[in-house]
N, C-alpha and C positions, 0 to 999 in steps of 0.2 A: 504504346505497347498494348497489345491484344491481353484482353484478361482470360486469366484459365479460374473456370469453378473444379473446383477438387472436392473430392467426397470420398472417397476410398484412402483408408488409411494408407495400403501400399503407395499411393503417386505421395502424400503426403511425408512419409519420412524419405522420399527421395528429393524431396525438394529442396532448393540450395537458396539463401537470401541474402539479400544486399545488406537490410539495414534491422534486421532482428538483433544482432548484437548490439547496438546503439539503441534500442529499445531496452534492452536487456540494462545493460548497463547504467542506464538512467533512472530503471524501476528501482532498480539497487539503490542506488545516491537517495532518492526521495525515500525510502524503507528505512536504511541506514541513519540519515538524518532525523525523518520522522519519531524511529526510537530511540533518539540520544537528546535532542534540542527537542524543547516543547512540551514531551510528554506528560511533562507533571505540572504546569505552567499555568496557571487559570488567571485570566485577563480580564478586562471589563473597557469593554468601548462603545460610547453614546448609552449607559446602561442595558445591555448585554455583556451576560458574562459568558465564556467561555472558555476552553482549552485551547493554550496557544498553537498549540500543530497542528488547529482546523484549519487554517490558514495556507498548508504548504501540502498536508498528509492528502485530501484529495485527489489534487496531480496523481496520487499512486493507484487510482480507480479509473483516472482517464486513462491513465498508460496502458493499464491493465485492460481499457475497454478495447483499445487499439491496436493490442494484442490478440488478445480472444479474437475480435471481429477479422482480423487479416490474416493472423497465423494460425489463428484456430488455438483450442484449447491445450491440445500435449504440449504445444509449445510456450503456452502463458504459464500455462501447470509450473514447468520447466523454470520457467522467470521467477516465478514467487516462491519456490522452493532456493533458489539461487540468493534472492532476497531477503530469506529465513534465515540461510546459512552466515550470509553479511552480515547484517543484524547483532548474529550471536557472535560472530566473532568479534563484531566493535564492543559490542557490550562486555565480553571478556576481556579484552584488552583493555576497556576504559577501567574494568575492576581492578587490575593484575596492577597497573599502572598508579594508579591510586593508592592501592595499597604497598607497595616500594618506598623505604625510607627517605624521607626527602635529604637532600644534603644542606648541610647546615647553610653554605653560602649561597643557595640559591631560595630557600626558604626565610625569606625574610619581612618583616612586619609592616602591612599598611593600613592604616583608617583602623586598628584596633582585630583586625584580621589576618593571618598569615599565606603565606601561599601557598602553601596544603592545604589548609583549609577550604579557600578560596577555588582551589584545583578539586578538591574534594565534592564544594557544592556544585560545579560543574558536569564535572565526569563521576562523579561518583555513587550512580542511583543504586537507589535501593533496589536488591533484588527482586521485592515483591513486582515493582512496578514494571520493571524490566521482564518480568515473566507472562505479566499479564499484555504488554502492550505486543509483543513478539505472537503470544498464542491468538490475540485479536483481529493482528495483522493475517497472522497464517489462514485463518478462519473466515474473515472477511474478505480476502481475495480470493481465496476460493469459489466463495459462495459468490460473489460478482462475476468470476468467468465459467463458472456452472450455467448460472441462470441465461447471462447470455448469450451462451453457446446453445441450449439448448431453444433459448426463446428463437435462434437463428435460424436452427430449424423448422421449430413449428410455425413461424412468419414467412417461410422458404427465403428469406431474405430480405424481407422489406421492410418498413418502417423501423429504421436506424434508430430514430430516437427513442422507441419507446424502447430496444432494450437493454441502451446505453443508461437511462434515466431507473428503468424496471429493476434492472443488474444489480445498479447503485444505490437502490431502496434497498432493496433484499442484503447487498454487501456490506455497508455503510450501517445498517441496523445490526449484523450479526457483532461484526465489528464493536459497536458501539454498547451494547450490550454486556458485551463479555469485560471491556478496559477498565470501564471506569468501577463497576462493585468488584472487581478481583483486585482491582491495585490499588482502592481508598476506603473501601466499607472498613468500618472502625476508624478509621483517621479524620477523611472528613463528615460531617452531618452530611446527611440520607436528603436534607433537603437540598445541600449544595451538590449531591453527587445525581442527585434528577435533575437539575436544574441545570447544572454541564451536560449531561448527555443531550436531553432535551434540544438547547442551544446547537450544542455540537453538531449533533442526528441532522436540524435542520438547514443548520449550514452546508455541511456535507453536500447532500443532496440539492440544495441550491446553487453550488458553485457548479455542480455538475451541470445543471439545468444551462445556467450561465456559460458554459464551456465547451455545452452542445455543437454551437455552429463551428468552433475549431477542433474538436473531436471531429466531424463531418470530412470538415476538410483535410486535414493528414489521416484521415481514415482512404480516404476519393484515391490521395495522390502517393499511400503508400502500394494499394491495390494497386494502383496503374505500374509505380514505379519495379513493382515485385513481380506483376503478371499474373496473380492469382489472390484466387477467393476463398477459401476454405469452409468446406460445413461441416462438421462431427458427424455425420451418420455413422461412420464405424467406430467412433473414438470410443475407448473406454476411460469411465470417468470415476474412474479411482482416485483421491488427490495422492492417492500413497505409492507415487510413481514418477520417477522422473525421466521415461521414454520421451521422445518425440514422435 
């Protein structure tokens, strides 16, 4: 299939796709996920410690790079606002759920813990964390399909990886920055909550690094599959908008 470059916002929101919904829907599961499992989790493997949703929370910077680079930015805008709103609604739902009486027959005692409880330490995060990991996310995806949208331009196209890699410094730091002192200063020590980021920050950004050459390739074969290429010359880049 012949690829079409799109630059004018008019041909852009008339454009129709195959598989942006499937994109769409996956950034959500990884959002969704990433703020319910993990979030508050700190691991330690071969002495590295870390935050266990460094692990999974990535994928949602590639998906997002995958985005931006083929649909262009209103349409990634679009995803991660979509992904905020998920987000918040699992998170109220795991609150509302958790806080509902248990029934006595199904609450019952094991290892010296009950099933409330046990449901509690699961689903039941603290708000603080919950606010800060949602405004991290919103904040840090942002800023990874800004930068890359725009490096898309000023490189008129070329060299993928630097702003697949660029995006993900710039996103992955805002990100990182924001989660861990909104959701632990005063809980944990300052020196465990540098020491997570730190770890975190550099993994991030490594996994991406690592992720490059299959980023490349579903980046190649969604352009073909779609027939177009997208640059933001006209786009307006407000994140406070969910046009196409």
């Amino acid at each position: 299939m012949t690829i079409k470059r799109i630059d004018k916002a008019a041909e852009l929101s008339q454009q129709h796709y195959r598989y942006y919904d499937f994109i769409m829907a996956a950034t959500c599961v990884v959002i969704v996920c990433s703020n319910i499992i993990g979030a508050a989790k700190v691991a330690t493997i071969m002495g590295v410690t870390f935050g266990a949703g460094v692990l999974f929370f990535p994928l949602s910077y590639v998906l997002g790079d995958v985005l931006t680079e083929v649909y262009g930015y209103s349409r990634a805008r679009r995803v991660i606002w979509a992904g905020f709103a998920a987000a918040a609604f699992a998170a109220g739902m795991a609150a509302f759920i958790t806080a509902m009486p248990p029934a006595d027959s199904w609450n019952q005692s094991l290892g010296g813990i009950d099933t409330q409880q046990a449901f509690a330490l699961n689903f039941g995060q603290v708000p603080r964390i919950i606010f800060a990991s949602m405004l991290a996310i919103w904040c840090g995806e942002m800023a990874n399909a800004y930068v890359l949208a725009k490096m898309k331009i000023w490189s008129n196209g070329k060299a993928l990886y630097q702003r697949t890699i660029g995006s993900t410094i710039v996103g992955q730091g805002v990100d990182t920055l924001l989660f861990y002192p909104l959701a632990f200063a005063g809980i944990w020590s300052w020196d465990l909550i540098l020491t997570v980021m730190l770890s975190n920050y550099v993994l991030k950004v490594l996994w991406e690094v690592l992720l490059t050459p299959v980023t490349y390739k579903v980046i190649a074969n969604l352009k073909t599959a779609e027939g177009v290429d997208v640059y933001d010359r006209e786009t307006k880049f407000t994140p406070f908008s969910i046009k196409q």
